[in-house]
VOGU-3710 file (C-alpha; in Angstrom, 3 decimals, decimal comma):
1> xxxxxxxxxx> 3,685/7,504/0,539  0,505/6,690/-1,222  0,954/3,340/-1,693  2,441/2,561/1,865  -0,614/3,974/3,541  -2,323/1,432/0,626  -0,118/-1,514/1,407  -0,690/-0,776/5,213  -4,372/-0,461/4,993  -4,659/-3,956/3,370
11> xxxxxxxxxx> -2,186/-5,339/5,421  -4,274/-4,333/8,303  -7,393/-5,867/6,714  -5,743/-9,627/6,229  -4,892/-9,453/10,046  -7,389/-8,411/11,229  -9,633/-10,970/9,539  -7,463/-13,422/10,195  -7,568/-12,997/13,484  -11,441/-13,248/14,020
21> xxxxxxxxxx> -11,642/-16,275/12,088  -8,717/-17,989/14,518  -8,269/-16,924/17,678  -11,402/-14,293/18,866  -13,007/-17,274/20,248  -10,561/-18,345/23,198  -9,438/-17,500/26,431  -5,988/-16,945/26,121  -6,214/-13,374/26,870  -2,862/-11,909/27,196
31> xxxxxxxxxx> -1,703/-13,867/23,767  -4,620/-12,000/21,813  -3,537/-8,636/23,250  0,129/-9,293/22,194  -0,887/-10,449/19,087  -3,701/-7,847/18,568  -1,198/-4,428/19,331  1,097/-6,944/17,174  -1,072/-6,730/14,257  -0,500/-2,833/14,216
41> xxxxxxxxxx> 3,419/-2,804/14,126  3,199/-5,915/11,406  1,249/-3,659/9,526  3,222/-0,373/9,863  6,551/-2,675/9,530  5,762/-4,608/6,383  5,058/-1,917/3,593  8,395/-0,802/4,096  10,734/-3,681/4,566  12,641/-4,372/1,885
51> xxxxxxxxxx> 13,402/-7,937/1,016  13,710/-8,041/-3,003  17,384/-9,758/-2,011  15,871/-12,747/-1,187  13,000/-12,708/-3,750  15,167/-12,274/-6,863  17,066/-15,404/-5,801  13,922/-17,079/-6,880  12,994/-17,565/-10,457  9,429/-18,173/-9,542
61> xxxxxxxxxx> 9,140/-15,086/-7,513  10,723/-13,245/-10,124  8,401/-14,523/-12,941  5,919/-13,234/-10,746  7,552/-9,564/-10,713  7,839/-9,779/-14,168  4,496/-10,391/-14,795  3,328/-7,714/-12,222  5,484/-5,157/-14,335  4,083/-5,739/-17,516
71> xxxxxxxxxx> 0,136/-6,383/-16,420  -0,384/-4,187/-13,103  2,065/-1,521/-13,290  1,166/1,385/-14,820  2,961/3,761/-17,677  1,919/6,841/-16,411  2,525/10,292/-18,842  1,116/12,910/-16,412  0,640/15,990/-18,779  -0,485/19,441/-17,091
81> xxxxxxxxxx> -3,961/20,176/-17,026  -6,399/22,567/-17,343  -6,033/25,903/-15,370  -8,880/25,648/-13,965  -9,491/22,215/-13,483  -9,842/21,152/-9,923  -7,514/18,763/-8,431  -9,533/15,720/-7,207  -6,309/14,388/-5,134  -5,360/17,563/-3,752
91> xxxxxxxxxx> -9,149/18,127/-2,173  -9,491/14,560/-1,309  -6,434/14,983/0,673  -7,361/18,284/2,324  -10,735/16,969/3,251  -9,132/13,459/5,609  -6,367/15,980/7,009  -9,821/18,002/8,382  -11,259/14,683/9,467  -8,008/14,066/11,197
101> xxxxxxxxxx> -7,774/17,381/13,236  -11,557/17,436/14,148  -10,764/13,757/15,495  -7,624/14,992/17,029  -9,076/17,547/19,073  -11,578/15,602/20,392  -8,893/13,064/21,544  -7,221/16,550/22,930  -10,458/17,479/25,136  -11,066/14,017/26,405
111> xxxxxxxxxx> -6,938/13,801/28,027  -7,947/17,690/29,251  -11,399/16,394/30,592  -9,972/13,285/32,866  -6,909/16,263/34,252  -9,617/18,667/34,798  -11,972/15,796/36,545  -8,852/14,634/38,337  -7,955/18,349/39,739  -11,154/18,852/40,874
121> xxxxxxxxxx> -12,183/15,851/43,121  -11,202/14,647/46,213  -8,988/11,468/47,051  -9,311/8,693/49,678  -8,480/5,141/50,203  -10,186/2,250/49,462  -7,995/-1,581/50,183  -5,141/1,039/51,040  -5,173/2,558/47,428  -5,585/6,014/46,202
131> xxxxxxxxxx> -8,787/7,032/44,130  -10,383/10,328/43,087  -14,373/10,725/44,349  -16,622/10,893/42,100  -19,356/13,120/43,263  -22,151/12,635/40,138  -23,849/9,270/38,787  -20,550/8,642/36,035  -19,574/4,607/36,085  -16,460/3,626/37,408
141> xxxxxxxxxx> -13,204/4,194/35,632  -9,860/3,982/35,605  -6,755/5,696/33,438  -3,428/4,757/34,017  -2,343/4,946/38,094  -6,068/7,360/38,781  -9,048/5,094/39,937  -12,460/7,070/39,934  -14,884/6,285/41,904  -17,935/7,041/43,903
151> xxxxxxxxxx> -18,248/4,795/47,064  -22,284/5,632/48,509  -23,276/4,113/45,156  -21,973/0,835/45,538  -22,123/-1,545/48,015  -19,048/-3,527/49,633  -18,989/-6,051/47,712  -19,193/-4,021/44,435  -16,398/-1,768/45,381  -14,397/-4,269/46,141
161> xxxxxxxxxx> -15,123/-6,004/42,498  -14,189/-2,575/41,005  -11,157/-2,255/42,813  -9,752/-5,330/41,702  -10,990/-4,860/38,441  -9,663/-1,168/37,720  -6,548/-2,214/40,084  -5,513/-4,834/36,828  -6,174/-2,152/34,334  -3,854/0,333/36,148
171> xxxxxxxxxx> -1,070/-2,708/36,913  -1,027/-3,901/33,331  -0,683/-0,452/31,688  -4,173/-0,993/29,289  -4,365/2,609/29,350  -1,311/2,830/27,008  -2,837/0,386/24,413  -5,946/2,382/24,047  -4,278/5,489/23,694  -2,052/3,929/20,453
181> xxxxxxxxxx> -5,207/2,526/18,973  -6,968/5,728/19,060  -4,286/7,301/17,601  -4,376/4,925/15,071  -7,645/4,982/14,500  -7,681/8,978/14,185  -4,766/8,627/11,527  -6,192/6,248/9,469  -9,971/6,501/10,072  -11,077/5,851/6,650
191> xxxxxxxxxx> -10,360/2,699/6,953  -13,833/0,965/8,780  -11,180/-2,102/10,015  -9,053/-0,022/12,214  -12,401/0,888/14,380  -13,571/-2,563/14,666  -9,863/-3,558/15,766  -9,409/-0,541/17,876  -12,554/-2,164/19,680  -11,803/-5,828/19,773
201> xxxxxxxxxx> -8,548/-4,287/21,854  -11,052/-2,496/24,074  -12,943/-5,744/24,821  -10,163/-7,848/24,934  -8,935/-5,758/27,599  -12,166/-5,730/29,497  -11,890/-9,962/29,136  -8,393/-9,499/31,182  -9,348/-7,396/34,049  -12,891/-9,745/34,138
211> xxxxxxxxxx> -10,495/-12,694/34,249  -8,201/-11,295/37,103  -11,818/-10,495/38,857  -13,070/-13,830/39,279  -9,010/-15,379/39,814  -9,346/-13,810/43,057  -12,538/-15,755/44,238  -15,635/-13,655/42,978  -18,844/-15,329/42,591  -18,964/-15,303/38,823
221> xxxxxxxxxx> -22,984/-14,958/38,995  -22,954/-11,984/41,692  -20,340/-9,994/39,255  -22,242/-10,588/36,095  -25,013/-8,926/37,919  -23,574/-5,960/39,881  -22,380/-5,232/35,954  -25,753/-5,222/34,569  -26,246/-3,315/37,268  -23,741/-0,486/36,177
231> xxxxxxxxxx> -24,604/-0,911/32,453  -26,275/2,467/32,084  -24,345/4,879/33,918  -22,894/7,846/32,040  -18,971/7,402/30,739  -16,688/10,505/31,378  -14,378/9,342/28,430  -14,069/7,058/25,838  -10,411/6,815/26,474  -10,594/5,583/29,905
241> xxxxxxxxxx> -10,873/2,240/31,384  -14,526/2,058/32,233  -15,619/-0,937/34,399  -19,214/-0,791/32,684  -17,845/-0,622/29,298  -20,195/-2,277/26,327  -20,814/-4,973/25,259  -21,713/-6,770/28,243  -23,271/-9,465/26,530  -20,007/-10,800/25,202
251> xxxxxxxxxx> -17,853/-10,222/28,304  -20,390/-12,173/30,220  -20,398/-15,069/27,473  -16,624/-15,234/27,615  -16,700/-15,588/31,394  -18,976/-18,673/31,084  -16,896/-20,300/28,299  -14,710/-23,064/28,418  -11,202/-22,123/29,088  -9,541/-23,333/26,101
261> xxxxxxxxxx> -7,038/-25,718/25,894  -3,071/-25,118/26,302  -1,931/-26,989/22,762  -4,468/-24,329/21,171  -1,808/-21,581/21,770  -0,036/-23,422/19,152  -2,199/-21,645/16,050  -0,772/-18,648/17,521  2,745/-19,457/15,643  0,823/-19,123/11,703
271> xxxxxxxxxx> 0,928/-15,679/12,152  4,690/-16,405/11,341  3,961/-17,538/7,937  0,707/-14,923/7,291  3,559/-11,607/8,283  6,243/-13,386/5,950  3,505/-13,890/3,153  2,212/-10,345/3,332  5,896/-9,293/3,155  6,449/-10,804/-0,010
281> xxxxxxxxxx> 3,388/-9,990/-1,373  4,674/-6,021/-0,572  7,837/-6,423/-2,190  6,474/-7,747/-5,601  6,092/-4,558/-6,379  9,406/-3,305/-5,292  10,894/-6,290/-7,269  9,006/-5,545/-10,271  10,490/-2,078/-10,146  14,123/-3,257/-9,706
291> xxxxxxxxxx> 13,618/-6,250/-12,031  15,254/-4,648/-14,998  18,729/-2,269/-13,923  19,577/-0,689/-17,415  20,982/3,336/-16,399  20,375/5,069/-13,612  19,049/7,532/-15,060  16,887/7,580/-18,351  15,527/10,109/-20,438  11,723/10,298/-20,944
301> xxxxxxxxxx> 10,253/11,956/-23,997  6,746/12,302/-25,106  5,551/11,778/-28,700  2,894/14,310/-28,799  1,086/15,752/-32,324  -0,989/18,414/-31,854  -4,864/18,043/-32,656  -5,483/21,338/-33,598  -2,522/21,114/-36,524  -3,438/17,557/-38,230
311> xxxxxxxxxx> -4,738/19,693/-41,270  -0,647/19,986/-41,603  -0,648/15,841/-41,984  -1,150/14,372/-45,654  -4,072/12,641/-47,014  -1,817/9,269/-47,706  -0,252/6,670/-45,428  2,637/7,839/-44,183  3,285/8,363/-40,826  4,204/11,697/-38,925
321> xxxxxxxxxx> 7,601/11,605/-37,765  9,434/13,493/-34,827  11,756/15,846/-36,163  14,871/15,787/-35,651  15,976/19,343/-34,897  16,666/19,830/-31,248  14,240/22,501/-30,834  11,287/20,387/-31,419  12,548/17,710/-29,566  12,794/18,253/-25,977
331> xxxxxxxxxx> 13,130/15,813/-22,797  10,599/16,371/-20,021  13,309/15,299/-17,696  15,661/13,031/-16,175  13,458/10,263/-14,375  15,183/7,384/-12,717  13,894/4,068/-13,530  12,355/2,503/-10,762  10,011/0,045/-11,692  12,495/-2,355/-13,980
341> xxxxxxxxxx> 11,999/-1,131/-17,148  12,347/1,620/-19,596  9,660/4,515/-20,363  10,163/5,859/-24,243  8,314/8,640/-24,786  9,134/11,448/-27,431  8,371/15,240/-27,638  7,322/17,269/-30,414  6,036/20,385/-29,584  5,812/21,835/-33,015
351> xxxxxxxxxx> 3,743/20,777/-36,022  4,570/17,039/-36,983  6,445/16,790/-40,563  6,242/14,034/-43,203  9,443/13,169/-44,497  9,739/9,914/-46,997  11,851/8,258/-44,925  12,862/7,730/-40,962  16,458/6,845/-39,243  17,171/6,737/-43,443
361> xxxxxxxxxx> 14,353/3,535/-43,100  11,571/3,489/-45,811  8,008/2,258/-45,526  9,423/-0,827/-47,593  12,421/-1,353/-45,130  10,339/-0,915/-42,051  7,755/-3,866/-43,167  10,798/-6,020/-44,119  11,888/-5,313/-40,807  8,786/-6,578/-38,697
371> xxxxxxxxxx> 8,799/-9,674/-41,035  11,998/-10,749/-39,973  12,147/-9,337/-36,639  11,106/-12,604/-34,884  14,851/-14,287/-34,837  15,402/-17,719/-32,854  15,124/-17,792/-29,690  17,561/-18,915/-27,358  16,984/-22,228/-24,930  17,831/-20,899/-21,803
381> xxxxxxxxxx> 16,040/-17,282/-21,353  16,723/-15,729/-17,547  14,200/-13,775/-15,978  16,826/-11,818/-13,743  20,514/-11,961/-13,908  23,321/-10,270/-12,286  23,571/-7,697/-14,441  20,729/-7,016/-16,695  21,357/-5,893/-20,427  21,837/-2,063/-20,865
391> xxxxxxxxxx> 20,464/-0,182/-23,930  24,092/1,423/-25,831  24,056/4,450/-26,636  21,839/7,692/-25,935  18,273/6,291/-25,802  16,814/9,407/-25,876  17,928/10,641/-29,253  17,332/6,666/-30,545  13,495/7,409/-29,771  13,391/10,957/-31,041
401> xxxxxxxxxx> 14,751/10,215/-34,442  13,325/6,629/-35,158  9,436/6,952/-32,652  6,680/7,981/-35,247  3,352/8,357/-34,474  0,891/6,457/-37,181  -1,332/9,117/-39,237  -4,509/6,330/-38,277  -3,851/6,554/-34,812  -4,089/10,578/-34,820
411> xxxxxxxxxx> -7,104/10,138/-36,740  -8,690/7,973/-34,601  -7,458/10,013/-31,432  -5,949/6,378/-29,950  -3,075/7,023/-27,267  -1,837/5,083/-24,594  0,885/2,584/-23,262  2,563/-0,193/-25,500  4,040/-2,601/-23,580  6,260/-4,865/-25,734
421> xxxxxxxxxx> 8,452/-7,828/-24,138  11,021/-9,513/-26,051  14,568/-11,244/-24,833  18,092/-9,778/-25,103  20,333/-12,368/-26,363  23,461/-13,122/-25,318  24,809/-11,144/-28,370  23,049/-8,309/-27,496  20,326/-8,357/-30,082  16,806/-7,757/-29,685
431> xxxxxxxxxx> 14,660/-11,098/-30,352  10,946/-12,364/-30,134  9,718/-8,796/-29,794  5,509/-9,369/-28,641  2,964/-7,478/-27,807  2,369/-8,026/-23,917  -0,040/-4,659/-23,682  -2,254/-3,615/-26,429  -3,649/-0,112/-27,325  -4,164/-0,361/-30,832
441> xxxxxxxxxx> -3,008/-2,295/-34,304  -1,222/1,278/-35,625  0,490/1,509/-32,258  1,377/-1,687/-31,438  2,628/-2,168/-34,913  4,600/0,683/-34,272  6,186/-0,017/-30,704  6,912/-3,060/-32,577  8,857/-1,635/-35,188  10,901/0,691/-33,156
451> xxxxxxxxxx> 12,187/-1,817/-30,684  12,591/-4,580/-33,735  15,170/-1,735/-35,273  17,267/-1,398/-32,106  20,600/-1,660/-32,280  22,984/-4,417/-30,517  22,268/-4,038/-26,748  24,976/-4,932/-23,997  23,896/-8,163/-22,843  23,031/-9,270/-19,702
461> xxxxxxxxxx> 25,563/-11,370/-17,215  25,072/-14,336/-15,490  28,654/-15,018/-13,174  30,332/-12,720/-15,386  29,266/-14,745/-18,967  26,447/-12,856/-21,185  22,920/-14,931/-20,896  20,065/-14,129/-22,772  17,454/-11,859/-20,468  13,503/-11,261/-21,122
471> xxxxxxxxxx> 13,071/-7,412/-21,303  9,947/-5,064/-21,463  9,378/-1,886/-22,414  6,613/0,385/-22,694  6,252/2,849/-24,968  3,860/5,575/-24,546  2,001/8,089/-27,026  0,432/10,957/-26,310  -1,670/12,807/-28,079  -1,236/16,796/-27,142
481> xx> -4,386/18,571/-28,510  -5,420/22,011/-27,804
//
C-alpha cells in the first residue's frame, strides 16, 4: 500500500507539471477540465495496472528490471526491536490519519453549512429560475441545482451576469468536480501538488462559466468590472461555486487572450504516450520482482552470531560456522519470493562453533574453489526465459550447513546485503559468480564462496530447450548482538 500511495503521489507530480508547461495557457476550456479530473484517475489507475506481460517480451525492458533488482531493491532483514523503542512509522501514520479527520470534518461542516443556509432562506425567481435569498453581504454562489443570491445588492445588469454565470455552473455539474478534488486533496494532503491542482480545477472552472458569460453577448469590459466589484465580499464555503472566486487577475487575463487555435488541441493526444510511459515506469518494479520464478515459496534464514558471546570465537582465522543441529538452526518463515530473486539468510540462535571444516570443505578446498569458480561463459546469456532456473533441492538446509559468517566481519561488526549475480548455464551450473553489491571483502568473499559451491541447478527453458539465464541473489548477514 505504501508504495502505491508513493507511485501515485509521483505520478500525480509528472501530470501535473506536465500539464502547466503545455496546455495552462489556452482556451480550450472543456479539454483542460477533461484532461485535468483525467490526471486524477491516470494517477489512481497506473500504480496498480499490471503490464509486466508485455514488458518481459522485451529484452531491453527486462535488462532494465534486472538492473533495478540488483541496484534499487532492497534486502530487507527486519529484526524486532527494542521494547521500548518508538515506532517512527506507526506515529507518522497516526499523525496524517488526524490530519485527515480534522480535514474531513471541516469538509463535513461546510456540506451542513450550505443545507442549513439553504433551509433557512427564502426562494424566488429570477429569468424564471429558482434561487435561495441571501439576506447578509455573502458573494454570489452556486452548488449544484441551488443559486444564492441577494438581488437589492446588484443591479440588473449584474444579476443577470450572475445568473448566467452560476446557471453554467449548475448545468455542467462543476459542483461534482470540486467535491472529488477536495476529497482528494483531504486524502492525500501531504502532498503540496494535489492543492495546487485541486485549484487549477477551481479556476479552470471559473474560465468556463466566464466563457459561457460573454458567449451570450456581455460587454467583456462591464463584467470584468461588476467582478472587481464583488471581489471582497465574504464566501459562505469553499466548496461552492462562488461567482467572485480568486484570482481575478487571471480570469480577467484569460478573457482578453487570444482564443487559441483549433490544430493546438492536437498536443492534447501526448498525454497518450506520458500515461503509457508512467505505466511502465510503475511496473519496473513489479517486473523486477517477477524477473526470477525459482519456488513459490522459499525459506529465509538469518545468519546471526551473537555479540555478547564472540569471547566463544578463536583467536585464529577460521570462520564461525552455523551448526548444523536443528535446534540452532531455525527458519523465520516461509516468505514468497516476490521481487525475482532469492533471499539466503541463516539462523543461529545459539553460540557460533568452530569446526575445521564446513559441508566436509576445508579452508584449502574453499580457496581452490573461488579460484576456479569463474568457468566459461556461455555466448548467448538470456535475461528472462520461459521458465527460469530453479535451485534443486532444499535451499534452506544448503544455506544452514554451508553459510558461515567470517570471524573479521564479527570483529569489525560489518553486516548487510551481498548481492552476487552470476548465469545459470544450460547445464545447470553456476558460472561467472560477481559481486554486483558490496558490503565488505570478508562478506563478499564469502557470498562468493557459498554460491560458487552450489550444486547443479535446473536450468532455465527457452521453448522448452535449457538456455543459459543471468541470476542474482542476495545474501544477507546479520549480526544479532545483545
Amino acid at each position: 500500500m505504501t508504495m502505491y500511495l508513493f507511485k501515485l503521489n509521483i505520478a500525480l507530480i509528472v501530470l501535473f507539471g506536465f500539464y502547466k508547461l503545455m496546455f495552462s495557457g489556452d482556451t480550450f476550456f472543456s479539454w483542460r477540465r477533461a484532461t485535468l479530473i483525467g490526471m486524477y484517475f491516470v494517477a489512481m489507475l497506473v500504480p496498480g495496472l499490471n503490464c509486466s506481460y508485455w514488458i518481459n517480451k522485451s529484452v531491453g525492458m527486462v535488462s532494465m528490471a534486472n538492473e533495478y533488482a540488483a541496484i534499487v531493491l532492497p534486502a530487507i532483514t527486519i529484526t524486532p526491536g527494542n521494547g521500548g523503542a518508538m515506532n517512527w512509522e506507526s506515529t507518522a501514520m497516526v499523525i496524517y490519519n488526524m490530519v485527515v479527520c480534522l480535514l474531513l470534518l471541516r469538509f463535513l461542516w461546510q456540506l451542513v453549512s450550505i443545507v442549513r443556509l439553504k433551509n433557512k432562506c427564502k426562494t424566488a425567481e429570477i429569468n424564471g429560475t429558482k434561487v435561495y435569498l441571501l439576506e447578509s453581504n455573502e458573494g454570489p454562489f452556486s452548488f449544484f441545482n441551488w443559486i444564492f443570491i441577494n438581488p437589492t445588492k446588484h443591479k440588473k445588469q449584474e444579476i443577470d451576469e450572475i445568473m448566467t454565470h452560476e446557471l453554467a455552473h449548475c448545468r455542467q455539474r462543476h459542483s461534482v468536480d470540486i467535491l472529488f478534488t477536495e476529497l482528494f486533496a483531504i486524502a492525500f494532503w501531504a502532498n503540496p501538488f494535489v492543492w495546487l491542482l485541486k485549484r487549477e480545477v477551481r479556476l479552470n472552472l471559473e474560465f468556463l462559466a466566464d466563457n459561457n458569460v460573454l458567449a451570450s453577448g456581455t460587454d467583456s469590459k462591464e463584467y470584468q468590472y461588476h467582478l472587481l466589484g464583488l471581489a471582497y465580499r465574504k464566501n459562505v464555503a469553499t466548496i461552492s461555486n462562488n461567482f467572485n472566486v480568486l484570482p481575478l487577475k487571471k480570469r480577467i487575463k484569460m478573457m482578453n487572450k487570444k482564443r487559441t487555435k483549433r490544430i493546438a488541441k492536437a498536443k492534447y493526444a501526448l498525454y497518450i504516450p506520458l500515461a503509457a510511459a508512467l505505466l511502465i515506469v510503475s511496473n519496473i518494479e513489479t517486473v523486477a520482482r517477477d524477473i526470477a520464478k525459482v519456488a513459490k515459496a522459499i525459506p529465509m534464514v538469518k545468519a546471526s552470531v551473537e555479540q555478547g558471546k564472540k569471547a566463544a570465537l578463536p583467536s585464529d582465522n577460521k570462520p564461525a560456522a552455523v551448526a548444523e543441529n536443528q535446534k540452532s538452526v531455525q527458519p523465520v518463515e516461509q516468505v514468497e519470493s516476490t521481487d525475482g530473486k532469492m533471499e539466503a539468510l541463516a539462523e543461529n540462535n545459539s553460540e557460533a562453533t568452530v569446526p575445521e571444516a564446513v559441508g566436509n570443505q576445508t579452508e584449502e578446498a574453499v580457496e581452490e574453489l573461488l579460484e576456479q569458480a569463474p568457468k566459461k561463459a556461455p555466448k548467448k546469456v538470456y535475461n528472462s526465459t520461459d521458465v527460469m532456473p530453479t535451485f534443486n533441492g532444499n535451499m534452506h538446509k544448503y544455506l544452514a550447513e554451508n553459510l558461515r559468517y567470517p570471524t573479521e566481519a564479527v570483529k569489525n561488526n560489518e553486516q548487510g546485503t551481498v548481492v552476487v549475480k552470476f548465469i545459470v548455464s544450460a547445464e545447470g551450473e553456476v558460472v561467472e559468480p560477481a559481486i554486483a553489491r558490496s558490503v565488505s571483502p570478508a562478506l563478499d568473499k564469502e557470498a562468493l564462496r557459498v554460491i560458487s559451491a552450489m550444486p547443479k541447478w535446473t536450468p532455465g527453458k527457452m521453448k522448452g530447450k535449457p538456455v543459459a539465464v543471468y541470476f542474482q541473489l542476495p545474501v544477507s548477514f546479520k549480526l544479532n548482538g545483545k
